[in-house]
C-alpha positions as CSV (number, residue, x, y, z in Angstrom):
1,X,54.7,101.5,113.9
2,X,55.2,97.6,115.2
3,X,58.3,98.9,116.9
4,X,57.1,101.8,118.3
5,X,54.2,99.2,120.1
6,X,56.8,97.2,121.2
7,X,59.1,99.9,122.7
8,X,56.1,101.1,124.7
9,X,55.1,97.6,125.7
10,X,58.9,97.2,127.2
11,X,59.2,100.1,128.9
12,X,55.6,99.0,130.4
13,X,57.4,95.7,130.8
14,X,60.2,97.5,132.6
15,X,58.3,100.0,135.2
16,X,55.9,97.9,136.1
17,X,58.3,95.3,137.0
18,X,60.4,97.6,138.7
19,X,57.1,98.8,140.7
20,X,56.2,95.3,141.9
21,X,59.5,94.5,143.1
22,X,59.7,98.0,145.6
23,X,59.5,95.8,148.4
24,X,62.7,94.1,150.3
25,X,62.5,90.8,150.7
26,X,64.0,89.4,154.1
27,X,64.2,86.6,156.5
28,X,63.5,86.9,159.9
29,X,66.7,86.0,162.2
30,X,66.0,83.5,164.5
31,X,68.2,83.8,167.0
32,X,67.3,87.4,167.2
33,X,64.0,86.8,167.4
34,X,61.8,86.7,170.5
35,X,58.2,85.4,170.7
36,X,56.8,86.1,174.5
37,X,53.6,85.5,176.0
38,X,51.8,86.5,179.1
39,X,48.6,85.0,180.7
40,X,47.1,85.8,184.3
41,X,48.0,82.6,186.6
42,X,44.4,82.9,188.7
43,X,44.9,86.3,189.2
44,X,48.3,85.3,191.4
45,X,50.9,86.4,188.8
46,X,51.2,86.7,185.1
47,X,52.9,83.7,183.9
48,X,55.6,83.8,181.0
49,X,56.4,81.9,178.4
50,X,58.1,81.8,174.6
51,X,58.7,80.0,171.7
52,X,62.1,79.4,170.9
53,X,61.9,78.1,167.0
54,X,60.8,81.3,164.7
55,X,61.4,81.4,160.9
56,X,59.5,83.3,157.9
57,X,60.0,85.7,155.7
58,X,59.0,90.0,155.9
59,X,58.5,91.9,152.5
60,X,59.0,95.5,153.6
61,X,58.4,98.8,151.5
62,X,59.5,101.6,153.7
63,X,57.9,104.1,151.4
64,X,54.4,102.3,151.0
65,X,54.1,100.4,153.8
66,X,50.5,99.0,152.4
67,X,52.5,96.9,150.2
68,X,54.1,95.2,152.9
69,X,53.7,91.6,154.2
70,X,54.8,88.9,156.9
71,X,55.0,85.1,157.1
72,X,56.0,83.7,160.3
73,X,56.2,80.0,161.3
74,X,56.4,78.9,165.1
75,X,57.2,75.3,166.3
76,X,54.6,74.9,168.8
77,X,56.7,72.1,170.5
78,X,59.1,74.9,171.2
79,X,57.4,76.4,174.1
80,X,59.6,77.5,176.8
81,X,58.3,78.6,180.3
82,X,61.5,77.6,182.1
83,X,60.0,74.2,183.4
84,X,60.4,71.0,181.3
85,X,57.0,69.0,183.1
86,X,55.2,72.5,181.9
87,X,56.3,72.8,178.7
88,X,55.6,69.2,177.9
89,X,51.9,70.1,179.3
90,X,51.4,72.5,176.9
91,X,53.0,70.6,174.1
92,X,50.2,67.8,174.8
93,X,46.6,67.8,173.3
94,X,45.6,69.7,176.8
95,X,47.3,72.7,175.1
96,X,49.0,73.3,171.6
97,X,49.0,69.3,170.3
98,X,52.1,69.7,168.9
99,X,52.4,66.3,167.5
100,X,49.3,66.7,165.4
101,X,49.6,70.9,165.1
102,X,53.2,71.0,164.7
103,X,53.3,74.6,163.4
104,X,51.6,77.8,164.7
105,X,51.5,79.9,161.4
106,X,51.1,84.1,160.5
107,X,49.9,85.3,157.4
108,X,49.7,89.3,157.3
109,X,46.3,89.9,155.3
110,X,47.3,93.6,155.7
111,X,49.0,96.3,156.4
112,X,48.1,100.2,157.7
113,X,50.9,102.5,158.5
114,X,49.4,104.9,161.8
115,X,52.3,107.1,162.4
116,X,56.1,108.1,161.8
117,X,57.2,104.4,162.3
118,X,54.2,102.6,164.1
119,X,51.4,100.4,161.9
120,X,48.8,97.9,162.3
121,X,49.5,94.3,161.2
122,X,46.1,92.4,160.5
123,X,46.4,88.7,159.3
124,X,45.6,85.2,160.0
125,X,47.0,83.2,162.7
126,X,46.4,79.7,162.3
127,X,47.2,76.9,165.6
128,X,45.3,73.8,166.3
129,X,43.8,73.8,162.6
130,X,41.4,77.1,163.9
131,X,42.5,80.0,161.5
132,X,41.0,83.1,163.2
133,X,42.5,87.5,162.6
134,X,44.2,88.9,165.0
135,X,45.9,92.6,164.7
136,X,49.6,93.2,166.0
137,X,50.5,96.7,166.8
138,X,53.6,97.7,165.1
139,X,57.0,99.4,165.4
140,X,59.6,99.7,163.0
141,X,62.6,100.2,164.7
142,X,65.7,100.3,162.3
143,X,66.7,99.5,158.9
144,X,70.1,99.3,157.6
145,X,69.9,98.2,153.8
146,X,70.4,94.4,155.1
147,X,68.7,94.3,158.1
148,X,65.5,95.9,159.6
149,X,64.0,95.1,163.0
150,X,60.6,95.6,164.3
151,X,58.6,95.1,167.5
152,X,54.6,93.9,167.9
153,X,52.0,93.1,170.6
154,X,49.2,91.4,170.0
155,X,46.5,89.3,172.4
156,X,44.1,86.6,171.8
157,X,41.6,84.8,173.9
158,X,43.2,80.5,173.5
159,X,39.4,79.0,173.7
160,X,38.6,80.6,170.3
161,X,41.2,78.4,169.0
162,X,40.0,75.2,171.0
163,X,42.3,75.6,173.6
164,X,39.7,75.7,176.6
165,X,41.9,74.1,178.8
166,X,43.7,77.3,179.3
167,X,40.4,78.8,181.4
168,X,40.0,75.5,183.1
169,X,43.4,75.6,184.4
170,X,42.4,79.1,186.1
171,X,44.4,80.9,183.1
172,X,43.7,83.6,180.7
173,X,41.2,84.0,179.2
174,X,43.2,85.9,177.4
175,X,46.8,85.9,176.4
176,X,49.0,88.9,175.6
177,X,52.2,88.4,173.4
178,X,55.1,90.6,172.3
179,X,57.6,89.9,169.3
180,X,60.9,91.4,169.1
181,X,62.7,90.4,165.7
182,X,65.4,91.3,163.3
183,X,65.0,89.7,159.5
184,X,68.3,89.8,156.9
185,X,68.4,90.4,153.5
């Protein structure tokens, strides 16, 4: 009887194991990833920026997306809006404080599928020591076995992270973003 207990308690062991490890672990690419955003200059013309340092890591379960998650990790001094005296601007305390906030961080709290390849992405995104949840809107483009990539917009409104500057400059107030990435195996 003692080994029939522990027969059943491996094969437990086993599938349950097995279960908890559906998900594909991957690493998002970073030079084929793209971080954009877009906030109203004064109502003159959208201006456009990105951040060029992206890292983190995707657990993907095609068949139960709900048991999905993302961690991404942005080097706020690596704004890029194609002018140096800007980007050192918004590197300053004005804007993203990059030498005390070095890192703009995403932590996916959950995950909804809401069609064929399309799902909501809810999590906390953390900048300037606020931590506030946004929700991206998803799209899983293509999966390979080693490779998958996605696409997401999101917005947020800067002053709820401290940034009021970004109002007082004329901008915003709120700030669209799109993410285009690829993550490896």
């Amino acid at each position: 009887m003692n080994s029939h207990i522990k027969l059943i308690a491996a094969f437990a062991a086993i599938t349950f194991s097995s279960a908890a490890f559906a998900a594909d672990s991957y690493k998002i690419d970073p030079i084929h990833t793209w971080v954009n955003f877009t906030v109203s200059h004064g109502g003159w013309a959208a201006a456009t920026g990105q951040f060029r340092t992206v890292s983190g890591s995707i657990l993907f379960d095609e068949d139960e997306v709900t048991k999905s998650s993302v961690q991404v990790e942005i080097d706020a001094s690596s704004v890029d809006t194609n002018n140096g005296a800007r980007d050192k601007h918004l590197s300053s305390p004005d804007f993203f404080n990059a030498a005390e906030f070095p890192k703009i961080t995403f932590e996916s709290t959950s995950i909804m599928k809401t069609g064929d390849n399309t799902g909501e992405i809810v999590g906390n995104l953390s900048m300037l020591g606020v931590s506030k949840p946004i929700t991206l809107i998803a799209t899983f483009n293509k999966s390979d076995g080693n490779k998958v990539g996605f696409s997401a917009v999101g917005e947020l409104i800067p002053a709820d992270f401290g940034m009021a500057k970004v109002a007082g400059f004329g901008m915003g107030p709120n700030v669209k973003f799109t993410i285009e990435l690829e993550a490896k195996k």
